[in-house]
N, C-alpha and C positions, 0 to 999 in steps of 0.2 A: 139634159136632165141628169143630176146627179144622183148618187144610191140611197141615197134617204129620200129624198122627194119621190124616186119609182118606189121605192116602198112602201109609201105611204100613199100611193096612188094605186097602184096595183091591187085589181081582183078587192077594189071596194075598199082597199086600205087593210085591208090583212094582214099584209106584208110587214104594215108600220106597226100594227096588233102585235103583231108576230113579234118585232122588237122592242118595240115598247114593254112587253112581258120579259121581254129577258134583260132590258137594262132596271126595272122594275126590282126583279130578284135580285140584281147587283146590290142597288140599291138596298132593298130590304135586309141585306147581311152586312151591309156598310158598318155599323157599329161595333157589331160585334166578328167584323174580318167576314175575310171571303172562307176562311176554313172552319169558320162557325162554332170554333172552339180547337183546341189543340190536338194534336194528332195519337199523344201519349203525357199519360202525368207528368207535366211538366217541376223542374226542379228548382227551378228560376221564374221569376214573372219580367223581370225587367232590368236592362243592361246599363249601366254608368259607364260611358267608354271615356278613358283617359287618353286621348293621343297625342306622344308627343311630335310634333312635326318637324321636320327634317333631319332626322335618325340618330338617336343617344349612342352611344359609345359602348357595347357592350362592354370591350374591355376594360374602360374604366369604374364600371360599374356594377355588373353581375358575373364576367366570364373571367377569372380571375386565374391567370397564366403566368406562371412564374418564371418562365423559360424562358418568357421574353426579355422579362428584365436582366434572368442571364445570360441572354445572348443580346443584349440591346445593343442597334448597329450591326450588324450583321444581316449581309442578302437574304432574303426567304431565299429560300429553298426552291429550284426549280420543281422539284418531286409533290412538295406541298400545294404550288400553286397550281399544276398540271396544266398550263397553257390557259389558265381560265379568264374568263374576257375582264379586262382593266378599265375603269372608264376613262374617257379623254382628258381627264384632271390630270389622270397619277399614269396611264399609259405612255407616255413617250417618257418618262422619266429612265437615264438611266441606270440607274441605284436604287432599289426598293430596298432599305432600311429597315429593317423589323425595332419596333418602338415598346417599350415596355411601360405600363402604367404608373404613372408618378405617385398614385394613391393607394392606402393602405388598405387592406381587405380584413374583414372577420368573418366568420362562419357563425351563424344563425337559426334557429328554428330547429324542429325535429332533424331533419335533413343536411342539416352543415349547410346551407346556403350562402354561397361567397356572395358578401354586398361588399360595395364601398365604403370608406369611411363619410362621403359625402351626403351617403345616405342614414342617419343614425333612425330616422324615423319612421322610415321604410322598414329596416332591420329589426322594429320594435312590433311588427305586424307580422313577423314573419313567418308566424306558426297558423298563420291563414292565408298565407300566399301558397297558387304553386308556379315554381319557376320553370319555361319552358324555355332552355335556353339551346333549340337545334329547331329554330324557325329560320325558314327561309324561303325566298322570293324570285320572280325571275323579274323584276325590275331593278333599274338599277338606277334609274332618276329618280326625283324628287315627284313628281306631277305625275307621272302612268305610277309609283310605287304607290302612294294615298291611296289613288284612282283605284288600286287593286286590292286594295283592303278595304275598301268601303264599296266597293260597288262590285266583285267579283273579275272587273275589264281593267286593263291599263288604258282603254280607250272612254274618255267622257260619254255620258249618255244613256247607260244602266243604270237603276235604281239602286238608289243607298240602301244600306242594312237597315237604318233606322225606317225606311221607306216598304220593304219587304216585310217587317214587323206589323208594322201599323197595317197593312192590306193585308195580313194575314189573318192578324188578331184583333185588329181594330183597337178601338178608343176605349180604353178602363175605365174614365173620368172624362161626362162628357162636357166636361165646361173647359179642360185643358187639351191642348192635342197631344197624340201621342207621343211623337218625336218632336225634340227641342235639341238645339245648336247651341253653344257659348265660345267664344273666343278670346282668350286673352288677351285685353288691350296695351295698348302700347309696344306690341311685338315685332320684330323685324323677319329677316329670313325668308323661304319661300312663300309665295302668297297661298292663300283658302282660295278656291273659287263655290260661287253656290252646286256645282254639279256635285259637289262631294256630299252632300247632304238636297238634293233633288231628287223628284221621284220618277225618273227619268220618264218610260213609257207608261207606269202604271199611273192612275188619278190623279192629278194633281193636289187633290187633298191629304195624300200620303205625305208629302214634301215634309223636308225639316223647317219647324217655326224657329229664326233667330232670334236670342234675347241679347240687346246688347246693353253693357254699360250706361243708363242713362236713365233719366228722371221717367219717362216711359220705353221699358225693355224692351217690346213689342213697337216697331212702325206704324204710324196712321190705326194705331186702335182707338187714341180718345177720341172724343167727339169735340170740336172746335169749338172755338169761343162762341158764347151764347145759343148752342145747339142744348139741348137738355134730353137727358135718356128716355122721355117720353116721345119727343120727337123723333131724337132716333131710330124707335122700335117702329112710328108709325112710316117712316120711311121706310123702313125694313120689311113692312108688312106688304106696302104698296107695290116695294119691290119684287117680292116675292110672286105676290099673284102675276105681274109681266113676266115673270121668268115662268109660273106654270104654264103662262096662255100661251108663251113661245117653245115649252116642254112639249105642249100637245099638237103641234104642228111640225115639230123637229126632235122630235126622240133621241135626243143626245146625252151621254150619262155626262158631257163638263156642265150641263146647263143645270142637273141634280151637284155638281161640285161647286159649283157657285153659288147656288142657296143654301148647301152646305157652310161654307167660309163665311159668308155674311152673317150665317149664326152663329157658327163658333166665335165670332170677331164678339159680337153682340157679349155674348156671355166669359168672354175673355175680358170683358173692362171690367169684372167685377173677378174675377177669379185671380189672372194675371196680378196688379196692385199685391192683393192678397200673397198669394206665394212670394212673393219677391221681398216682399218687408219681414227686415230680420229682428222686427222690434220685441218679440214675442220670444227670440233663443237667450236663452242663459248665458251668463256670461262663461259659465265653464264650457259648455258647448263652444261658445265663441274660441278660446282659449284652446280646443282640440285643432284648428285650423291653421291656427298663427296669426300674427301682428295684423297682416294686412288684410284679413277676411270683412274689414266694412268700409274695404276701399273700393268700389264698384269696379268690378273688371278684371279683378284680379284673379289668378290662378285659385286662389285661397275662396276668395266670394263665389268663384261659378263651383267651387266644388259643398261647399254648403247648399245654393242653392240648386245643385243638381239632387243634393240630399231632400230636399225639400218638395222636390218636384216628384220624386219619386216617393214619397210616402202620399203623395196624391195622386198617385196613378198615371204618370209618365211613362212610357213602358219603353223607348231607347232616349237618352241623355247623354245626346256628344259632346266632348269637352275639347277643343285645340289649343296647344299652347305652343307654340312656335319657336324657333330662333337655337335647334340643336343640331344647326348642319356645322359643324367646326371642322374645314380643311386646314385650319389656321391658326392658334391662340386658342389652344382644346385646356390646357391647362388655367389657365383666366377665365376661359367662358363656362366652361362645366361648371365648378362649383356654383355659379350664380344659378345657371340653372336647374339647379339642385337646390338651391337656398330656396329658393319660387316655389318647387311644387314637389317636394318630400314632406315636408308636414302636413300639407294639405290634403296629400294621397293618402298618406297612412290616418291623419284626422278623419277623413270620411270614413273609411276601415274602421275607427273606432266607433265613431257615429253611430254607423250604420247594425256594429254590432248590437252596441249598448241597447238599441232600440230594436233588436229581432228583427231588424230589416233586412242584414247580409245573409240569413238564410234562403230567402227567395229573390236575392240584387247580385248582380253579377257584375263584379267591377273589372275593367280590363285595361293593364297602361302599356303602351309601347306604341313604337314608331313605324317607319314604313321599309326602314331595313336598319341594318347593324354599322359599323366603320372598320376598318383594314387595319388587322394588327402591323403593319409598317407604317410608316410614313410617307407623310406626302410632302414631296417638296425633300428640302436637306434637314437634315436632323437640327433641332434649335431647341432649347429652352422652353418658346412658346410654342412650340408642334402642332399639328393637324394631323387629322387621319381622314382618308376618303370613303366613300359610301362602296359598303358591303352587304352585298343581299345573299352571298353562302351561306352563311350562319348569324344568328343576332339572337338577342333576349328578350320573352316578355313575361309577365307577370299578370296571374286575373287569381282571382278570389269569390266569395260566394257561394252560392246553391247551388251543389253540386259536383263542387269541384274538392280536387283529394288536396286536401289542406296540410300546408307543411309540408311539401314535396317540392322534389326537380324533376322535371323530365328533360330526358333526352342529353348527348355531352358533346362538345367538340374536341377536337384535337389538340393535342401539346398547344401545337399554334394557334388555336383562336382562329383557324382558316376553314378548316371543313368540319362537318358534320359525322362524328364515326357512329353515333347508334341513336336511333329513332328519332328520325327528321320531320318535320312538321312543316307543310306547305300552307300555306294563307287560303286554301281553298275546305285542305283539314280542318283550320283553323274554325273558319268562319262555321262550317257543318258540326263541328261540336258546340259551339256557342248554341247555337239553332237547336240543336240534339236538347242541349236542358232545360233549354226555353220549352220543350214538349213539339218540336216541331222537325219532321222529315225535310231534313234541306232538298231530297229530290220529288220531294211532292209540293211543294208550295213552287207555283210555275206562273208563266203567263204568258199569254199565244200573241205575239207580236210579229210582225212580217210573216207570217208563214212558219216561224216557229215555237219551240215555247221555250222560254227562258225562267232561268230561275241564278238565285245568288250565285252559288257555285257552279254557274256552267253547266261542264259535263262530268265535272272530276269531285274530290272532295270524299274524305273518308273518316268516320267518327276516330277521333284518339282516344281511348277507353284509363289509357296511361294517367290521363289529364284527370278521368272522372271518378268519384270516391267509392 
């Protein structure tokens, strides 16, 4: 006999009484989250996360070091590196090279923010970014580094950020779901797997919904040849009542997440279409994104329609764009990927403001760590740098945030952190903080304990907030 069947047996069914009321009250808060509203005026309602996957280069880009370039070739510095661990790329090497950025820098915004030249339209949003450039990580791969920016673990299996949201505060909009995924097609580089956007222990209904490139963004939502939406629903109705009659015999809240999903599906074939056709933007709208914004899948398209999604009540919007791991031909491949997704990031920025949307939208871009101001491999023309998780860059804007700022510096070198460091656990707890929510109170009791995004650690940066 297993623990649902004695409970539902026991003492006349009490027991099942007994849980049934309390999957019941799950239930009944499902909409509007388990914390039935936010913990403190929130500053933010909902986050555009820009990630770029497998780690930009700060130095080519925001951490702008001139030393290197006048010391280019030259050992680091044993004192600088202080024994600190090398990955298996660039450790057996024996000549660490310090490499200096082949691109030109300007200072930007209130704050003199060093950008690239690669970035002109980045640079152009500046006075609403703030640059946080003394984040750092203890990953040092590609797959546990993601892993710990979206889900608080290097190990798969925790629930994503966008997954934590949604079971917090539920659905804004109940015809879309909360959290939505996009991925840039045609990308190389490390792979996505679904865990980075899965809701690992929490509901299955938390999970991120993928929209991909395609004449239908959503999988299996239309209804098949000669099925018509009348049909559908009376299927859906039939269905329904099987899944109560087997609700009241087995008190299970996936069996409430599954009549969940069937209706959101329902109500996603007429909502979905709708948000995704971009028939309706202006062409100057169009024209804030660049060339390739009504090419399906592109960096430029998923960042409109994460624009889109969020004026209709999306409340987290992951964006991946892949392909910025360069141990190799960093001078060739950066600009490209800088051509890809600087207008489009600084376009949504506009967007977002022109429409009084960035006051309560919190946009955030960066990768899952930084690259080694030396070199990897022998110094060449086309150069690589290997992955650095001491120090790196990011960048978030929106409600809340102290606009036109830097926080935090690194060192001559581009190597360590000398004043106010910033862990991905910090990170992640100030994001949370604007949203209106106590990162150490949104929890959930699983094996025996209770887990929550940040672990056990994680402390608001006040630096960051305006």
């Amino acid at each position: 006999m297993n623990r649902r069947h004695f409970l539902n047996t026991f003492a006349t069914g009490l027991g099942g009484i007994a849980l049934s009321e309390m999957l019941a009250n799950a239930a009944s808060t499902a909409d509007q989250g388990i914390l039935g509203g936010t913990h403190f005026a929130p500053k933010a309602k909902r986050i555009i996360y820009l990630f770029m996957s497998g780690g930009p280069s700060q130095i080519d880009l925001f951490d702008h070091k001139p030393l290197l370039n006048k010391r280019h070739g030259e050992q680091l510095p044993d004192s600088v590196r202080g024994g600190q661990r090398l990955t298996g790329m660039s450790g057996n090497q024996s000549s660490i090279p310090m490499v200096g950025s082949p691109f030109k820098f300007g200072q930007y915004g209130p704050a003199g923010a060093t950008i690239s030249e690669l970035l002109p339209h980045t640079a152009s949003v500046a006075e609403e970014l703030c640059f946080v450039k003394s984040m750092f990580t203890e990953s040092i791969n590609h797959g546990p580094g993601v892993t710990f920016f979206q889900t608080g673990s290097q190990v798969p299996g925790r629930p994503s950020f966008g997954s934590w949201l949604s079971y917090g505060l539920g659905q804004e909009n109940s015809n879309l779901p909360s959290f939505v995924v996009m991925i840039t097609k045609g990308k190389g580089g490390q792979p996505l797997g679904a865990h980075l956007w899965g809701s690992g222990f929490l509901p299955t209904k938390h999970g991120g919904v993928q929209f991909r490139a395609a004449k239908d963004p959503v999988l299996y939502l239309g209804n098949p040849e000669g099925i018509s939406a009348e049909s559908r629903r009376l299927m859906l109705d039939r269905l329904r009542e099987l899944h109560e009659h087997q609700l009241e015999g087995t008190p299970d809240v996936e069996i409430s997440n599954r009549i969940d999903h069937y209706e959101m599906a329902f109500r996603m074939q007429t909502s979905i279409p709708e948000a995704a056709d971009f028939a309706s933007e202006p062409q100057q709208v169009l024209d804030l994104y660049g060339p390739d914004v009504q090419t399906p899948g592109t960096f430029a398209a998923n960042c409109l329609q994460a624009r889109r999604l969020a004026e209709r009540g999306v409340r987290f919007i992951q964006l991946y764009h892949q392909d910025w791991d360069h141990h190799g031909g960093l001078p060739g491949a950066l600009p490209k990927l800088c051509k890809e997704t600087d207008q489009p990031a600084a376009g949504l920025i506009k967007d977002l403001r022109q429409r009084g949307l960035l006051d309560d939208t919190l946009v955030v871009w960066g990768g899952e760590f930084g690259r080694t101001n030396y070199c990897q491999g022998k110094i060449q023309p086309n150069f690589g740098r290997d992955h650095h998780p001491r120090c790196f860059t990011r960048w978030i804007a929106g409600g809340g945030i102290a606009k036109g700022t830097v926080y935090g510096e690194t060192d001559e070198f581009g190597y360590n952190i000398v004043r106010d460091g910033v862990h991905v656990h910090d990170f992640n707890a100030t994001l949370m903080h604007l949203l209106g929510i106590d990162h150490e109170r949104l929890t959930y009791k699983f094996a025996g304990r209770r887990y929550r995004l940040t672990d056990v650690h994680g402390g608001i940066v006040n630096g960051m907030l305006a």
